[in-house]
N, C-alpha and C positions, 0 to 999 in steps of 0.2 A: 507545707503551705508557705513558711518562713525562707524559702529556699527559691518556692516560683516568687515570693513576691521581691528578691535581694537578687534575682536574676534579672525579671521585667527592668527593676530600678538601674540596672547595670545597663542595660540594654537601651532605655532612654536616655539614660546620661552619656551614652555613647552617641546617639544622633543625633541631641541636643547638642553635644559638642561639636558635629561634624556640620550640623547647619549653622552655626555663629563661628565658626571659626573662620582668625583674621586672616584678610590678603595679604603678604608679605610684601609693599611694595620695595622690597630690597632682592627679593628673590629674580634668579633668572630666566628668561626665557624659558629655556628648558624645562626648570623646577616647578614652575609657573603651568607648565601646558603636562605634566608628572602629574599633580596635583589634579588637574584637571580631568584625566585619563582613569585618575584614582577613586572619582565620584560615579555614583550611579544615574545614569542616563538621563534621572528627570530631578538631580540635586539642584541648587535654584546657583547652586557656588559655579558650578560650569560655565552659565555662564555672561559673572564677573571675572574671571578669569580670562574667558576668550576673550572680554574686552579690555582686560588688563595690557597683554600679547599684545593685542591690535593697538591699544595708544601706545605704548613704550618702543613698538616699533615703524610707527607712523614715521616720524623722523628721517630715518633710514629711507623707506621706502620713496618720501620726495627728494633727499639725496640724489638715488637713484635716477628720479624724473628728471631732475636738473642735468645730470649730463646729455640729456638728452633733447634739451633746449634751445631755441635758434634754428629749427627745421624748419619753420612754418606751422608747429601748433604750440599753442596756447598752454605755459606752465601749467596750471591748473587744469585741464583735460590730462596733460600728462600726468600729473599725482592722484588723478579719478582712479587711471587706468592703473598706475603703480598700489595704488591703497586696495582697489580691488582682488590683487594677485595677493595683496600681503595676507587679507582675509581669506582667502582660498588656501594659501597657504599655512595658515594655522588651522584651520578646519582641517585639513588633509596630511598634517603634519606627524610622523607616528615617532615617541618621544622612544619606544624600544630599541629601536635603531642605533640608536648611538652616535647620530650625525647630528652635530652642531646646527642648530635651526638656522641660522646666517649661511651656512652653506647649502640649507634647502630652498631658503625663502627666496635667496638673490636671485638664482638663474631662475626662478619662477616668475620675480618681479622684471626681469630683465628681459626674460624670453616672450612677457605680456607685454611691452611695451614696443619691442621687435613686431612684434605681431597687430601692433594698432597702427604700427606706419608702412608694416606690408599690405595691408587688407582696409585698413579703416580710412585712414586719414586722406588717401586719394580721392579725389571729387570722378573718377574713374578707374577701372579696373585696367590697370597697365599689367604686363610683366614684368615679372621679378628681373629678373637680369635689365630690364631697362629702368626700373626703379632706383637699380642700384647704379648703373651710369649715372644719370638724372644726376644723383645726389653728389658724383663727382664730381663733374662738367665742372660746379660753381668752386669747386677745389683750385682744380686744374685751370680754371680759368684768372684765379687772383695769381697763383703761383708764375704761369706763363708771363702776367701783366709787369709783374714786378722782376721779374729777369731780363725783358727784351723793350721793359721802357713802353709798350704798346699793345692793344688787346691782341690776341692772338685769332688768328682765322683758324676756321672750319677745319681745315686741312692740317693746321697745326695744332690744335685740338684734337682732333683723332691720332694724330701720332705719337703724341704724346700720353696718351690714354690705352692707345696701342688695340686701337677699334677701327672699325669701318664706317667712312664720312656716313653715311644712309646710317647706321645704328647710331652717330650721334647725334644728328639731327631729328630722328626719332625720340632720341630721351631729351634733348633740349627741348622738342615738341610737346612733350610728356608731362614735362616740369609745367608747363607753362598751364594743364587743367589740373596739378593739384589740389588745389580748391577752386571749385568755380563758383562763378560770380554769383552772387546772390540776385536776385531779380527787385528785391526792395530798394538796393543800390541805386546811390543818385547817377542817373543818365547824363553822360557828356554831352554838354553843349544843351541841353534842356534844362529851363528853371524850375527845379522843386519838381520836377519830371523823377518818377521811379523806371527802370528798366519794363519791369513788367508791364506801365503804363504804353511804351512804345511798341508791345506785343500787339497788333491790330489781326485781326481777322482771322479767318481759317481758311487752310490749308485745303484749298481747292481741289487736291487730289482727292481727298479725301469723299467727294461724291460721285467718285468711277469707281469707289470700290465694289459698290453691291455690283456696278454694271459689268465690272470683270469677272467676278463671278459669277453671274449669271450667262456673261458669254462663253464661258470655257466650256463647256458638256457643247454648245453648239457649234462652237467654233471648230469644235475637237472632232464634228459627225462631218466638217467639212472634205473636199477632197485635197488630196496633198497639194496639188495645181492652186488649190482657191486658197487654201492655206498661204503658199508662198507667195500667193500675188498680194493680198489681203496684208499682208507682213510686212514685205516691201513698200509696200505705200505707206503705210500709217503707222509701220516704227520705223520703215530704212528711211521713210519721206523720202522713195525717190516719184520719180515722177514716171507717168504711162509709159512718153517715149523708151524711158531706161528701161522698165520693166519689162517692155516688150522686146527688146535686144537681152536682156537676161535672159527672157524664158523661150525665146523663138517664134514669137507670135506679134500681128499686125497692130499699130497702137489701138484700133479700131476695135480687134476681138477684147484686146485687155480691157477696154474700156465697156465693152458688154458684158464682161462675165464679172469686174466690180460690180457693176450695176445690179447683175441679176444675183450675185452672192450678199449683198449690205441689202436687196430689196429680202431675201428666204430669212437673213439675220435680223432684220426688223419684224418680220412678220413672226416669229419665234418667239419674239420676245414680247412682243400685244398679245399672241395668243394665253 
């Protein structure tokens, strides 16, 4: 009896210990995330610890964001996106390894940050390869300016970037929706006007759509003849005389068999 009860008391003072036992904040990374790995899944130390990791390596990680600064986004989105890789990165971190955590966490945090100005931070989906022109141009364009005294054209811009005028006018074109405009933005030349206020009305196509729809199945029971003529007039917009030199026929028959093809497609369509 003396034996269970000098075992329990062993056994409590063992995870009495293991729950009040201090953080070291001297300890490293590694030792720190050791410690961590060492607890059982629902110890409440786990995680103080993962947040020990996350602030002492906070630092670092907007380091990081900072060389990446002066692209066109906002320091502080970049250390969102860095702080988030650093957390991912201790979560996912396996201290067995034996790989210095600065050598896992960087190209984590680095390759996360790669990854918000390929995909995120364009106000449009470009291509890689012109995303990364884009990002030259403005290189190659101060470098030109300050060798030849004057901005440098088109053409001496592509050769010097050693691309084709049309792919660099594409990524200059490109640059130019990295961020678009917001609509709350004040409107040039209007007072206290927002963009979006200057948005008027709707897009008048927009009520032939059911009518194309509904035309196609009848348009389509059409004959190839009435098709082509029907075509020519109201997308080529040419006019009867043309059409009837098109297709062989007097301006007089074309001018019947519109008449009598838009009277069968109206009455199609009342019915």
């Amino acid at each position: 009896m003396t034996i269970v009860t000098e075992r329990s008391a062993t056994g409590h003072a063992v995870a009495s210990s293991r729950r009040s036992q201090p953080l070291d904040a001297r300890a490293t990374t590694e030792q720190l995330l050791r410690q961590r790995d060492h607890l059982p899944a629902e110890h409440p130390d786990r995680a103080k610890l993962r947040a020990q990791v996350i602030e002492k390596n906070l630092p670092r990680a907007r380091t990081l964001a900072r060389r990446y600064a002066g692209r066109g986004e906002l320091l502080d989105d970049l250390a969102q996106v860095a702080a988030l890789a650093l957390i991912k990165a201790v979560d996912d971190y396996d201290p067995s390894r034996q790989v210095p955590f600065t050598g896992y966490a960087v190209p984590c945090i680095l390759g996360a940050l790669k990854r918000h100005f390929r995909y995120t931070a364009w106000g449009m989906r470009v291509p890689r390869p012109t995303q990364l022109l884009a990002r030259e141009v403005a290189t190659a364009t101060d470098r030109l300016s300050q060798r030849q005294g004057r901005s440098p054209t088109r053409a001496e811009l592509a050769d010097h970037l050693n691309v084709d005028v049309d792919d660099l006018l594409a990524a200059i074109g490109a640059w130019q929706f990295y961020h678009l405009a917001s609509l709350n933005e004040p409107h040039a030349g209007a007072d206290r006007a927002e963009l979006i206020d200057c948005v008027r009305g709707i897009d008048p196509r927009y009520a032939n759509v059911d009518n194309r729809l509904w035309l196609q199945p009848l348009f389509a029971a059409l004959s190839l003849r009435e098709r082509r003529i029907l075509t020519m007039r109201f997308y080529g917009q040419m006019t009867q005389t043309q059409i009837a030199e098109e297709v062989g026929l007097s301006q007089m028959h074309v001018s019947r068999l519109l008449t009598q093809t838009l009277a069968r497609l109206r009455a199609a369509m009342l019915s």
